[in-house]
ZAKE-946501 format. One record per residue: residue in three letters; x negated, y, z of N, C-alpha, C in turn. Coordinates in pm, whole numbers. Atoms other than C-alpha are relative to their C-alpha. Layout:
<pts>
<r=Ala nc1=X nc2=Y nc3=Z cac1=X cac2=Y cac3=Z cc1=X cc2=Y cc3=Z>
...
</pts>
This chain:
<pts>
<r=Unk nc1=-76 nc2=-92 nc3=83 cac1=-9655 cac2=9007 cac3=12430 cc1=127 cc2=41 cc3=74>
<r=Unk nc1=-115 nc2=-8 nc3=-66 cac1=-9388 cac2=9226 cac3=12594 cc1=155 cc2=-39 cc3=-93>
<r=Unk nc1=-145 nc2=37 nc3=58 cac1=-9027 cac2=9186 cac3=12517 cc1=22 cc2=81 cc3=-109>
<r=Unk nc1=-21 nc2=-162 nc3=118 cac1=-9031 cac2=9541 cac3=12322 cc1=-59 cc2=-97 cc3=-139>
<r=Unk nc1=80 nc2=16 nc3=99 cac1=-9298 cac2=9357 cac3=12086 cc1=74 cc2=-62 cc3=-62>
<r=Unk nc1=-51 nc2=131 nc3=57 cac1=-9130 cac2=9048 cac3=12019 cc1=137 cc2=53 cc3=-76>
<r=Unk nc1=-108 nc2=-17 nc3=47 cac1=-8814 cac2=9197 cac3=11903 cc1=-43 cc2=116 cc3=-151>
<r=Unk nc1=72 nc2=-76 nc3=128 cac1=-9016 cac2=9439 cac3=11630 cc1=-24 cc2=-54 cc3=-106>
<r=Unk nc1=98 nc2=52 nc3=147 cac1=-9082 cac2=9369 cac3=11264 cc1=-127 cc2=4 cc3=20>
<r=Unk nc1=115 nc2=-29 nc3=36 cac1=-9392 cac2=9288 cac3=11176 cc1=-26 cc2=109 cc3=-50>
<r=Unk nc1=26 nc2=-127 nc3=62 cac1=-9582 cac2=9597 cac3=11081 cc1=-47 cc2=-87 cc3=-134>
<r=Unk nc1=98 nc2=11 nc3=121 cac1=-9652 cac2=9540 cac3=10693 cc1=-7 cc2=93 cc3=-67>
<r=Unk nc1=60 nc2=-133 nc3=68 cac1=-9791 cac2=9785 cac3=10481 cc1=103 cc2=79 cc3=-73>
<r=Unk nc1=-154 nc2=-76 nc3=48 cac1=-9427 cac2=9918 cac3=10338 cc1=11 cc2=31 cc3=92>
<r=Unk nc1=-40 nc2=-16 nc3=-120 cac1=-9320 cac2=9912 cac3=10672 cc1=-92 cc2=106 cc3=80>
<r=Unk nc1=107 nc2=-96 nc3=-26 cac1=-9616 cac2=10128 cac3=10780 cc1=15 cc2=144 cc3=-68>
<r=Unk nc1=-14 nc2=-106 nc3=54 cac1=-9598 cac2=10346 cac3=10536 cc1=145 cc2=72 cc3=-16>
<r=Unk nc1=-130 nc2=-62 nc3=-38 cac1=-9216 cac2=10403 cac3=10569 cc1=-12 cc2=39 cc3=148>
<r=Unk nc1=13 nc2=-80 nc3=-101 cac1=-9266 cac2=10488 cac3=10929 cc1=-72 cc2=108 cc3=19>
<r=Unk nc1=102 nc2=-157 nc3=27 cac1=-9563 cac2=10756 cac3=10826 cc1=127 cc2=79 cc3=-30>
<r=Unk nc1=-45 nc2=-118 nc3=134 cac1=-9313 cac2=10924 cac3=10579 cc1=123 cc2=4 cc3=91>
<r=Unk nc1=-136 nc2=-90 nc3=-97 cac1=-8983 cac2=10921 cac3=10867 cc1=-105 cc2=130 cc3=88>
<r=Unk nc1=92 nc2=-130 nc3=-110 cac1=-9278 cac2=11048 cac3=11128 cc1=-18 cc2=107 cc3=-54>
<r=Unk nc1=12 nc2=-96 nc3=69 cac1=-9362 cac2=11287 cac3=10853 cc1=123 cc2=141 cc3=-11>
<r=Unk nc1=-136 nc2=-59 nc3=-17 cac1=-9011 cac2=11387 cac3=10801 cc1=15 cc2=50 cc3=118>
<r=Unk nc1=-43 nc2=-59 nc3=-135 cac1=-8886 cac2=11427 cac3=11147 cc1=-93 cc2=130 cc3=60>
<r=Unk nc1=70 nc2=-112 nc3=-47 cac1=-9195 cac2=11640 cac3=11230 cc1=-12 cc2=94 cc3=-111>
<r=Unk nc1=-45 nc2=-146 nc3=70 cac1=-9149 cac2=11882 cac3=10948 cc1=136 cc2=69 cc3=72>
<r=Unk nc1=-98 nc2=-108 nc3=-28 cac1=-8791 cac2=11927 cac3=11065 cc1=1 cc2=66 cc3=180>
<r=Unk nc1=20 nc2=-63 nc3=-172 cac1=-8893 cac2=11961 cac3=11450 cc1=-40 cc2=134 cc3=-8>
<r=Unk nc1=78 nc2=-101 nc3=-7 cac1=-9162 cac2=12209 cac3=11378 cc1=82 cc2=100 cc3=-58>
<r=Unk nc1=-95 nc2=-140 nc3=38 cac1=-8900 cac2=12416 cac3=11161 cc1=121 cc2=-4 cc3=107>
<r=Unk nc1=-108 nc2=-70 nc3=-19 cac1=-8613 cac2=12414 cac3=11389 cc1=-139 cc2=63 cc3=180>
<r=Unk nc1=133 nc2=0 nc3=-104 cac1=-8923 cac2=12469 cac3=11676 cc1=3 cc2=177 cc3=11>
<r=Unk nc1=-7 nc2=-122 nc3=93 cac1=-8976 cac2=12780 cac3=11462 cc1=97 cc2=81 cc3=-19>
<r=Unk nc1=-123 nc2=-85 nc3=-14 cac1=-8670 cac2=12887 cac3=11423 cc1=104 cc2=44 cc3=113>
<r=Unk nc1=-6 nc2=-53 nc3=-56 cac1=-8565 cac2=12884 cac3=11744 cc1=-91 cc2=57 cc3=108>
<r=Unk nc1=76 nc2=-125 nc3=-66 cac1=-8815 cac2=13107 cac3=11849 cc1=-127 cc2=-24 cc3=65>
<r=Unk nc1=85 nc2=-20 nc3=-93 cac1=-9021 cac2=12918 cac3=12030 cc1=-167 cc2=-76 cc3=-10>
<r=Unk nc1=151 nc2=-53 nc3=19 cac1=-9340 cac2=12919 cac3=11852 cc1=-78 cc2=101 cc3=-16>
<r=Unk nc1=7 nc2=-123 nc3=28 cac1=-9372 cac2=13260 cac3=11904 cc1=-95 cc2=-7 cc3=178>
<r=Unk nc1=58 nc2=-29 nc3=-100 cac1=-9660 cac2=13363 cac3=12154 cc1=37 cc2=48 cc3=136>
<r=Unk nc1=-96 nc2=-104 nc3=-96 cac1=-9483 cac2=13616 cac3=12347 cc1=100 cc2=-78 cc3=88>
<r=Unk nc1=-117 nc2=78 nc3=-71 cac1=-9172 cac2=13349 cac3=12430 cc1=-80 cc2=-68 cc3=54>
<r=Unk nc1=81 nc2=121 nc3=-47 cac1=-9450 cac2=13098 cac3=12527 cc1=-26 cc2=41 cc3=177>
<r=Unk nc1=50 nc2=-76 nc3=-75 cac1=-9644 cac2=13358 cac3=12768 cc1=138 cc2=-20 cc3=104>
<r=Unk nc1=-110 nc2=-73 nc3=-117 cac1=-9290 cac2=13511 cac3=12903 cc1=60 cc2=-159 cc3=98>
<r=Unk nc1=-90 nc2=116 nc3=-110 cac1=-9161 cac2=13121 cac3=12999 cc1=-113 cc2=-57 cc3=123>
<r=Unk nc1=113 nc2=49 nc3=-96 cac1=-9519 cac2=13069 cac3=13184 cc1=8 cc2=107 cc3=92>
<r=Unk nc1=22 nc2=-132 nc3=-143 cac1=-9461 cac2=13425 cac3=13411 cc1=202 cc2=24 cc3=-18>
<r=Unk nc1=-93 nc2=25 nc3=-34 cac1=-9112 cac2=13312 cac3=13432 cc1=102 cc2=149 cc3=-60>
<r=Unk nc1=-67 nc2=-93 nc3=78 cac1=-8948 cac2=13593 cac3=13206 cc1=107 cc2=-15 cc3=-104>
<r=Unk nc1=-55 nc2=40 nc3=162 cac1=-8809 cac2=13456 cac3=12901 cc1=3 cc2=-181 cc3=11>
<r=Unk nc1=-33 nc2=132 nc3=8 cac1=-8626 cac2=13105 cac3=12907 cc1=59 cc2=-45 cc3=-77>
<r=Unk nc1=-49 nc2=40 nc3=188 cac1=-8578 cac2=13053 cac3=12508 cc1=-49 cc2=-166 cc3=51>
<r=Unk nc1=29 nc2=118 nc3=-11 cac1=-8804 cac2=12768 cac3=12593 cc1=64 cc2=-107 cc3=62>
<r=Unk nc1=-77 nc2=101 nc3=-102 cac1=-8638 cac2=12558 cac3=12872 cc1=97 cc2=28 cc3=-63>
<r=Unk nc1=-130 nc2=46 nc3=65 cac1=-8314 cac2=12633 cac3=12722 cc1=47 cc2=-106 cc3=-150>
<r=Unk nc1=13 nc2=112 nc3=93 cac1=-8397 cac2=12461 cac3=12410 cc1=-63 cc2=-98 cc3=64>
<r=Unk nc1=36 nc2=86 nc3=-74 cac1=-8593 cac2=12223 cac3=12585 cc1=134 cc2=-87 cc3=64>
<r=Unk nc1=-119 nc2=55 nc3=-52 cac1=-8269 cac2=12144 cac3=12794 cc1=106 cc2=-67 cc3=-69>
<r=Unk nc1=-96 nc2=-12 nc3=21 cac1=-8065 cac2=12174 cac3=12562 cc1=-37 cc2=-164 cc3=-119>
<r=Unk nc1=52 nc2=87 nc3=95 cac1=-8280 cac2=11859 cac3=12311 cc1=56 cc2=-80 cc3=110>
<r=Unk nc1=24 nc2=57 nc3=-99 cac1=-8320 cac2=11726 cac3=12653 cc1=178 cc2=-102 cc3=20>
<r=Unk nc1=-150 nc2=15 nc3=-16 cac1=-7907 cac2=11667 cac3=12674 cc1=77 cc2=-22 cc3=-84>
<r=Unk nc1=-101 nc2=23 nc3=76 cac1=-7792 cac2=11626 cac3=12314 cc1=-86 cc2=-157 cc3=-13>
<r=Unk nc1=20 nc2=170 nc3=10 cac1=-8025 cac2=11280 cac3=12320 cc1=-5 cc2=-32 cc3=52>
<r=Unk nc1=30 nc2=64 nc3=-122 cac1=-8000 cac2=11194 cac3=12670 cc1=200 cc2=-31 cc3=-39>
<r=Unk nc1=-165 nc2=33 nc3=-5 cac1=-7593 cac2=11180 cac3=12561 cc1=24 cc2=-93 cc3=-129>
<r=Unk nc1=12 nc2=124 nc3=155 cac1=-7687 cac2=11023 cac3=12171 cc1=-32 cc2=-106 cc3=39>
<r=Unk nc1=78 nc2=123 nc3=-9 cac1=-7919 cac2=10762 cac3=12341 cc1=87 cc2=-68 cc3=75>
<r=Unk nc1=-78 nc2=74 nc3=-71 cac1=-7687 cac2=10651 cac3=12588 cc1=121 cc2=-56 cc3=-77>
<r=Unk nc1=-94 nc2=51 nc3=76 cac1=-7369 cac2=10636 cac3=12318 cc1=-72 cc2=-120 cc3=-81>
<r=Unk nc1=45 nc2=134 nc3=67 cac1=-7588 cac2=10408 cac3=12080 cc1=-28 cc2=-108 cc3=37>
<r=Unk nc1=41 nc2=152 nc3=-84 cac1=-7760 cac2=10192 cac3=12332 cc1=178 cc2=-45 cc3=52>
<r=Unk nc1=-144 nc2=62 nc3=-23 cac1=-7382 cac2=10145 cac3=12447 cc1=51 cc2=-79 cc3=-123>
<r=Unk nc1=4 nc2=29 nc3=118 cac1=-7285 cac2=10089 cac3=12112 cc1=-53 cc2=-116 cc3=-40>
<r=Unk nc1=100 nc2=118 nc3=84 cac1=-7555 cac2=9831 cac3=12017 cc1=-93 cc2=2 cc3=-78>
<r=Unk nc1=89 nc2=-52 nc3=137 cac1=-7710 cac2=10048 cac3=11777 cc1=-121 cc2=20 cc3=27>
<r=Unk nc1=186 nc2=40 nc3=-59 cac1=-8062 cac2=10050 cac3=11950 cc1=-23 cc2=3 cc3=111>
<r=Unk nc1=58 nc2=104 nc3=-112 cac1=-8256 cac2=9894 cac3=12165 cc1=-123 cc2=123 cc3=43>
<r=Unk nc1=156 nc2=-83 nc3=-92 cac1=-8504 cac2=10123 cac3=12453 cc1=-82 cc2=-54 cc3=-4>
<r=Unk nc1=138 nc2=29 nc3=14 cac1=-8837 cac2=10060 cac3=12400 cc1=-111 cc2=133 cc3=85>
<r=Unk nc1=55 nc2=-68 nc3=-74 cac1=-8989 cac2=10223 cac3=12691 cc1=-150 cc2=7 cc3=37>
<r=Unk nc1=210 nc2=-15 nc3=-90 cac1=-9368 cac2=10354 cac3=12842 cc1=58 cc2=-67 cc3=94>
<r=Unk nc1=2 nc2=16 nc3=-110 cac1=-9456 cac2=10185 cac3=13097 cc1=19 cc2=152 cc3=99>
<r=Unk nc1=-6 nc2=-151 nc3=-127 cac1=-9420 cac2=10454 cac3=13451 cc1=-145 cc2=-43 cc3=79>
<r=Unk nc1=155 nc2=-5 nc3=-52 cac1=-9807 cac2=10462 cac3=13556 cc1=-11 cc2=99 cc3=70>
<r=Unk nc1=-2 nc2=-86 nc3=-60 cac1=-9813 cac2=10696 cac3=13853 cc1=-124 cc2=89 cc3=-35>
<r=Unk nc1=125 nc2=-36 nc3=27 cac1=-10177 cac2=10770 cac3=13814 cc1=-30 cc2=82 cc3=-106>
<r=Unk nc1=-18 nc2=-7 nc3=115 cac1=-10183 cac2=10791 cac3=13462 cc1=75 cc2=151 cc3=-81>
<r=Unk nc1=-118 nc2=-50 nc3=8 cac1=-9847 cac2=10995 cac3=13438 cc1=-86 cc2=175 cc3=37>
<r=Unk nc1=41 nc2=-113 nc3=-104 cac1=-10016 cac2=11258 cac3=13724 cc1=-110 cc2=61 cc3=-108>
<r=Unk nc1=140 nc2=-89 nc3=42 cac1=-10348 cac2=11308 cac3=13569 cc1=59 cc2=73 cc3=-195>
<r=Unk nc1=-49 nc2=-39 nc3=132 cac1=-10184 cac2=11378 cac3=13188 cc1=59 cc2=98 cc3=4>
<r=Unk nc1=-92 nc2=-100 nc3=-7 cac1=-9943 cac2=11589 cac3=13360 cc1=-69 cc2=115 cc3=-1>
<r=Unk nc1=45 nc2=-82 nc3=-56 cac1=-10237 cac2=11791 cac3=13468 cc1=-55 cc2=38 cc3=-99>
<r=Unk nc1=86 nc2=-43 nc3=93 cac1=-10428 cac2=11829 cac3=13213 cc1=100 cc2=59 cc3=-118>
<r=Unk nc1=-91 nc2=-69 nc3=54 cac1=-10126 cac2=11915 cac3=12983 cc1=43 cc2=111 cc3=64>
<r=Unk nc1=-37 nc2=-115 nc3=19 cac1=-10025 cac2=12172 cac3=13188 cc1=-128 cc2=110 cc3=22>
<r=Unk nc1=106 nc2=-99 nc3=43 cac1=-10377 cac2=12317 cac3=13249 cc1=-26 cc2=29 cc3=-144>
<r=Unk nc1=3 nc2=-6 nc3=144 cac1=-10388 cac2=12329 cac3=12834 cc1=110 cc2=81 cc3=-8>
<r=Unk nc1=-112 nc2=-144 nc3=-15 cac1=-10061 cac2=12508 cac3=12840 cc1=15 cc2=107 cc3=114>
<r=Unk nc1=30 nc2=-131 nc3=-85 cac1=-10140 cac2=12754 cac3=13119 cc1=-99 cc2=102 cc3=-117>
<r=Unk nc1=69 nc2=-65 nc3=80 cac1=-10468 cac2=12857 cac3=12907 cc1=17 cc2=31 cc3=-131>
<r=Unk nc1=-66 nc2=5 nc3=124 cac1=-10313 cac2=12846 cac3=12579 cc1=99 cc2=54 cc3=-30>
<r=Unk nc1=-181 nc2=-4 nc3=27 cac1=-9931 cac2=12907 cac3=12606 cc1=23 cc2=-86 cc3=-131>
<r=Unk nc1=-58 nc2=67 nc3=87 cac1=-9915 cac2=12644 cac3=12353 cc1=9 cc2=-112 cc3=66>
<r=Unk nc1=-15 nc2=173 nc3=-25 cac1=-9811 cac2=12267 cac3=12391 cc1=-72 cc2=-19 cc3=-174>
<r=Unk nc1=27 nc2=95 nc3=132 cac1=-9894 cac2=12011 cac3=12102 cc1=121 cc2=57 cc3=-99>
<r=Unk nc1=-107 nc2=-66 nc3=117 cac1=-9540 cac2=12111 cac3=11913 cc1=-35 cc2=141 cc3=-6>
<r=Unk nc1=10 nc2=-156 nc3=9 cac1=-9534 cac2=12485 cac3=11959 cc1=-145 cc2=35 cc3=-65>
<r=Unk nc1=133 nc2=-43 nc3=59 cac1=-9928 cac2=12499 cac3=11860 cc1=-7 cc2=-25 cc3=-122>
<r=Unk nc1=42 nc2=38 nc3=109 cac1=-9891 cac2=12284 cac3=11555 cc1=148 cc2=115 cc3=-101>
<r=Unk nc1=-119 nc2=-129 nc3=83 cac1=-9536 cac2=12529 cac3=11459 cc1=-49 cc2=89 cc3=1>
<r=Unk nc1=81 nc2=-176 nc3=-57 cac1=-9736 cac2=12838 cac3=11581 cc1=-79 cc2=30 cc3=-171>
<r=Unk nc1=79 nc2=63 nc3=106 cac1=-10010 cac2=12696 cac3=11326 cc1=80 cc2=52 cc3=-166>
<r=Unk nc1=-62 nc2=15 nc3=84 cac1=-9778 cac2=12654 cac3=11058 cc1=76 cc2=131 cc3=-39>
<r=Unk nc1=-103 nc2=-133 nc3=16 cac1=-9591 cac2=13011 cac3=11081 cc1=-137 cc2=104 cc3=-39>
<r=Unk nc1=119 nc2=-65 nc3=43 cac1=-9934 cac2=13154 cac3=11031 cc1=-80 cc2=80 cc3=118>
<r=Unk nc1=72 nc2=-19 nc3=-108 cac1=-10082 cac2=13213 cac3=11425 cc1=-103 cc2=-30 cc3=-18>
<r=Unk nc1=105 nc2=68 nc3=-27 cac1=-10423 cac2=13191 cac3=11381 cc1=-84 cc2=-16 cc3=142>
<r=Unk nc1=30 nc2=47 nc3=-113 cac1=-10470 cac2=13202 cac3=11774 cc1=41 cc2=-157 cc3=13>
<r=Unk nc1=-45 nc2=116 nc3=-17 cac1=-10304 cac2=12864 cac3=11744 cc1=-183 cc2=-132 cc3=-45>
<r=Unk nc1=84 nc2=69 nc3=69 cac1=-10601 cac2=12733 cac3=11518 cc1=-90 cc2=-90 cc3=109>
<r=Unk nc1=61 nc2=72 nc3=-111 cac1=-10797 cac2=12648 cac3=11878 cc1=95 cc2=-118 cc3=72>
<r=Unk nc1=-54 nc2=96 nc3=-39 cac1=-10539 cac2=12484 cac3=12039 cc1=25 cc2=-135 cc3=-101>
<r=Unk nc1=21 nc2=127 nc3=67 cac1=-10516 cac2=12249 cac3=11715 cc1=-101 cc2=-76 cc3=14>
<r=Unk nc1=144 nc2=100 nc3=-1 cac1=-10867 cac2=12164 cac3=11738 cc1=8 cc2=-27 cc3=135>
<r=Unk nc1=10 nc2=131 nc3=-114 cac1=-10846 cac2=12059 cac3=12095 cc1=112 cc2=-74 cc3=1>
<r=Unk nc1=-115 nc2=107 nc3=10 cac1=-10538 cac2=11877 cac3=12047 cc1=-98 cc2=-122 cc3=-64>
<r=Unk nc1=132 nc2=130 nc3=154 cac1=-10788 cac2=11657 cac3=11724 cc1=-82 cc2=-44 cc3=134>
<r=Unk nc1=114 nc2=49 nc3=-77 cac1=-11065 cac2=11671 cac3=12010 cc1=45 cc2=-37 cc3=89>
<r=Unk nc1=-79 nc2=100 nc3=-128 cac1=-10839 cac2=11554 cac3=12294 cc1=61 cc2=-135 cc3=12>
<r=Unk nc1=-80 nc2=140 nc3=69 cac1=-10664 cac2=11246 cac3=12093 cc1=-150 cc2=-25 cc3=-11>
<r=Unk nc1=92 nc2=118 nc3=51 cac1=-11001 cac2=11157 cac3=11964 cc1=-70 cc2=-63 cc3=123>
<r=Unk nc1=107 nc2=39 nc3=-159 cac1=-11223 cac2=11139 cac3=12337 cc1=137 cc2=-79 cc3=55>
<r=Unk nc1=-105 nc2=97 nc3=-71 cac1=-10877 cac2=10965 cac3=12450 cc1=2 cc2=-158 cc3=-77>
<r=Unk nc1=31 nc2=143 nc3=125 cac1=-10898 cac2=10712 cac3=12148 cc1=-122 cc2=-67 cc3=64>
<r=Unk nc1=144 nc2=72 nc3=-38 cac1=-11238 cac2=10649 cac3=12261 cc1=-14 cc2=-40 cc3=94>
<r=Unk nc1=21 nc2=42 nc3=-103 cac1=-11176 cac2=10642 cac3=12593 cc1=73 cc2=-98 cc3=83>
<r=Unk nc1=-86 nc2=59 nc3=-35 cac1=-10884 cac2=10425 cac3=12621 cc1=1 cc2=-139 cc3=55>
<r=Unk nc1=48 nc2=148 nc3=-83 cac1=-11008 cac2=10104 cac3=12698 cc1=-62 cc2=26 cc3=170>
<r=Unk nc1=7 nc2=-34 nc3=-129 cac1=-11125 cac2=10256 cac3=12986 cc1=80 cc2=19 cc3=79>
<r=Unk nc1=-104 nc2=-53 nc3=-46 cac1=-10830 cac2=10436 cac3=13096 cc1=85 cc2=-114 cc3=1>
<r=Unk nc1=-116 nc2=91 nc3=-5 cac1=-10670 cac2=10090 cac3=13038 cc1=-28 cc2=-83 cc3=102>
<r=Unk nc1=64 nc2=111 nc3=-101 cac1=-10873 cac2=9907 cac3=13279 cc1=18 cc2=34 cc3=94>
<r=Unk nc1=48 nc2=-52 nc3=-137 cac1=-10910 cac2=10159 cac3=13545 cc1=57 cc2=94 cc3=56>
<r=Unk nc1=-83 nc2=-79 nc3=-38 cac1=-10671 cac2=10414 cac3=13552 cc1=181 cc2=-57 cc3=6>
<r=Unk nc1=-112 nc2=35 nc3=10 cac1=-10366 cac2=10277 cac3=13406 cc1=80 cc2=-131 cc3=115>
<r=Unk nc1=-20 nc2=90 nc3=-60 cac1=-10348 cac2=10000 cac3=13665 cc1=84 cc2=26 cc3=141>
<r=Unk nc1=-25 nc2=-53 nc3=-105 cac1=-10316 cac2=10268 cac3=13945 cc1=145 cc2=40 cc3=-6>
<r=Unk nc1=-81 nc2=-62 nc3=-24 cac1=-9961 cac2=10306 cac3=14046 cc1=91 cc2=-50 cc3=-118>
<r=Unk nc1=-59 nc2=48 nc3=72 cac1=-9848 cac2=10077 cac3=13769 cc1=179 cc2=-16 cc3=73>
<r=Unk nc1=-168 nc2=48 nc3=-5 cac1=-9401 cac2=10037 cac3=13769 cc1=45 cc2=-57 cc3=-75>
<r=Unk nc1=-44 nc2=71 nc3=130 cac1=-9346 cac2=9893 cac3=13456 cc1=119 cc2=122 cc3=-54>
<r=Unk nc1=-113 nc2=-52 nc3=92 cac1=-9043 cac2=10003 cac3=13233 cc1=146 cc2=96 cc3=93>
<r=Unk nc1=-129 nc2=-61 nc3=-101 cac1=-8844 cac2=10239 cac3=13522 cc1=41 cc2=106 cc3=-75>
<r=Unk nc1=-142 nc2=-121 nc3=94 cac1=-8524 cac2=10434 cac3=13419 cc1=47 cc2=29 cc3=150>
<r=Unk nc1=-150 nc2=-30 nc3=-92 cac1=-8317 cac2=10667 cac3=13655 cc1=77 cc2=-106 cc3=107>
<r=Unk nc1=-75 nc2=90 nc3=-77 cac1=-8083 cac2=10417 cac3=13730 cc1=-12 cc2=-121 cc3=84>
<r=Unk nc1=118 nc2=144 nc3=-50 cac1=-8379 cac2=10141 cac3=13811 cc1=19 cc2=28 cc3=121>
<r=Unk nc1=55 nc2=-17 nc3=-116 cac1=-8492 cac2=10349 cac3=14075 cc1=94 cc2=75 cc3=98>
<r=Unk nc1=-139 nc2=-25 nc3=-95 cac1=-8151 cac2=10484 cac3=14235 cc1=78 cc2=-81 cc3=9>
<r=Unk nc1=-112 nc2=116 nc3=-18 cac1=-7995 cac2=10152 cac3=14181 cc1=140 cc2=31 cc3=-22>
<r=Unk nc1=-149 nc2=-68 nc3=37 cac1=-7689 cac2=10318 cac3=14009 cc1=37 cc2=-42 cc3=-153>
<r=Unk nc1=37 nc2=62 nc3=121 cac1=-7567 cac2=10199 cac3=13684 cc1=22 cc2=102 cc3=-122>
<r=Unk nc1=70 nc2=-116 nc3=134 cac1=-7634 cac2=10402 cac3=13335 cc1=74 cc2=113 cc3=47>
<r=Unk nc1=-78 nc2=-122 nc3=10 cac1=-7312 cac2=10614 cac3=13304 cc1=19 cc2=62 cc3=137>
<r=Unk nc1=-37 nc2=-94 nc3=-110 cac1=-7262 cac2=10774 cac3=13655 cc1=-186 cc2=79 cc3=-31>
<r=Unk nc1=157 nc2=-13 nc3=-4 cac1=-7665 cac2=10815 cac3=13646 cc1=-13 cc2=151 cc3=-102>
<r=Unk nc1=11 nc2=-112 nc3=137 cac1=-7611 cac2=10998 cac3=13290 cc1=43 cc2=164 cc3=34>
<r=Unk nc1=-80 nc2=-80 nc3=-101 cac1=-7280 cac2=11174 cac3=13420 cc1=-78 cc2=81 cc3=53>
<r=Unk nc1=48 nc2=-75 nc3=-120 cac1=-7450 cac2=11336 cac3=13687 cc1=-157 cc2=90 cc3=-60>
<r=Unk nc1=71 nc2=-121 nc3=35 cac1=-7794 cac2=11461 cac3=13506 cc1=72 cc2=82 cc3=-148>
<r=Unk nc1=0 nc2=-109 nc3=95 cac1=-7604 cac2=11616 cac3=13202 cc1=101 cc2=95 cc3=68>
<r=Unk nc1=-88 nc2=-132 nc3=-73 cac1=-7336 cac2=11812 cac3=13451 cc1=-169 cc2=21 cc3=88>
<r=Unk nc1=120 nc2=-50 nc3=-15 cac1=-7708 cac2=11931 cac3=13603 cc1=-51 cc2=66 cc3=-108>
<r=Unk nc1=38 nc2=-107 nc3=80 cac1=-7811 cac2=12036 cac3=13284 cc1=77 cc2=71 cc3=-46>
<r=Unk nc1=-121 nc2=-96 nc3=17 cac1=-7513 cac2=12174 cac3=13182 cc1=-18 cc2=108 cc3=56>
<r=Unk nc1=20 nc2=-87 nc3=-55 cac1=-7532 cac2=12360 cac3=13461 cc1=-81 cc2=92 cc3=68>
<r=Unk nc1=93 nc2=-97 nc3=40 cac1=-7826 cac2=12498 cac3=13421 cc1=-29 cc2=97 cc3=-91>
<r=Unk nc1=31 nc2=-93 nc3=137 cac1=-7806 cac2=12613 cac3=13089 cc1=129 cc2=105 cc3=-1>
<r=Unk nc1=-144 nc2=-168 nc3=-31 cac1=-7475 cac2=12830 cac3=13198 cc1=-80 cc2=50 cc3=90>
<r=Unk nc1=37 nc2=-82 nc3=-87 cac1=-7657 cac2=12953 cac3=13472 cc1=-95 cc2=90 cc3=-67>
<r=Unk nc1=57 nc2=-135 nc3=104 cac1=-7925 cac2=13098 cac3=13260 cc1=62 cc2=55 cc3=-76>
<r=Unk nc1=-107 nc2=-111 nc3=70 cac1=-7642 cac2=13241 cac3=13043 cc1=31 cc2=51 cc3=35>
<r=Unk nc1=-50 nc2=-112 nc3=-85 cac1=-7486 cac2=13394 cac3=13275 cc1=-93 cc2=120 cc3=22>
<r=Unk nc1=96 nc2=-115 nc3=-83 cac1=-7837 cac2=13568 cac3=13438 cc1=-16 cc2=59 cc3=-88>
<r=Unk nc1=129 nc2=-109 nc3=129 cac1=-7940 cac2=13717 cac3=13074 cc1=129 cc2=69 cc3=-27>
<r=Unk nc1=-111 nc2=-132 nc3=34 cac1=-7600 cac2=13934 cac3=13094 cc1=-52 cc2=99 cc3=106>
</pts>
């Protein structure tokens, strides 16, 4: 049992079902602010895949940087504890690929398809069903993938600062002045 486990409540059936109904929660309000800013909209999807329109990455960045600055104040704090993926090179690679071949042919991801969905896209309706049919052949196939893929290129629990040997806050420091200054730079170019 890893360390993550041991420090977890038992799952009991309150406890279960209060984590459905946050998961529930949180992904209603994702998919609406998802929605609202813009970027379950086909067109924004398309334009950030032929490099036109960067609604996406800027929200993206911009999630990317208000909890890469929350997570670091709390874990400072005390107020929670990282409970990290393992870093499976193998693993990591082939998911990457297949996620972005699914969003090349699509212009949806898993969020944007299931907000798309929800705003009333019925081009979305495919990408839901292979999302269902991609979780389920993965469900099924996971014991496999645990034996024989996941092994390849195993790191365990690596952070940033693991693998530059630097400690949290300069580490942090340094990628949110990066995103920062990214997300002015695309402000600037769309004048």
């Amino acid at each position: 049992m890893s360390e993550a486990q041991q420090d977890m409540p038992p799952l009991t059936d309150t406890n279960k079902t209060r984590q459905l109904l946050w998961g529930l929660l949180f992904g209603i309000i994702f998919g609406f602010l998802l929605q609202k800013g813009g970027v379950a909209k086909y067109h924004v999807l398309i334009g950030v895949l032929l490099l036109r329109d960067f609604t996406v990455i800027k929200v993206m960045l911009s999630a990317i940087l208000v909890g890469m600055i929350g997570i670091f104040a709390l874990q400072r704090a005390g107020m929670v504890k990282l409970h990290l993926k393992p870093t499976r090179y193998l693993a990591n690679s082939v998911g990457g690929i297949i996620f972005g071949i699914g969003f090349a042919l699509a212009a949806y991801c898993p969020g944007t398809g299931a907000a798309a969905l929800g705003q009333g896209n019925l081009d979305a309706l495919g990408v839901v069903a292979g999302m269902i049919i991609g979780s389920f052949l993965f469900a099924e196939m996971s014991g496999w993938i645990g034996r024989n893929v996941n092994p390849i290129g195993e790191r365990g629990e690596l952070t940033w600062p693991q693998l530059l040997h630097l400690p949290t806050l300069p580490v942090t420091i340094a990628f949110a002045t990066i995103i920062l200054s990214v997300l002015i730079s695309l402000k600037v170019a769309e004048r």
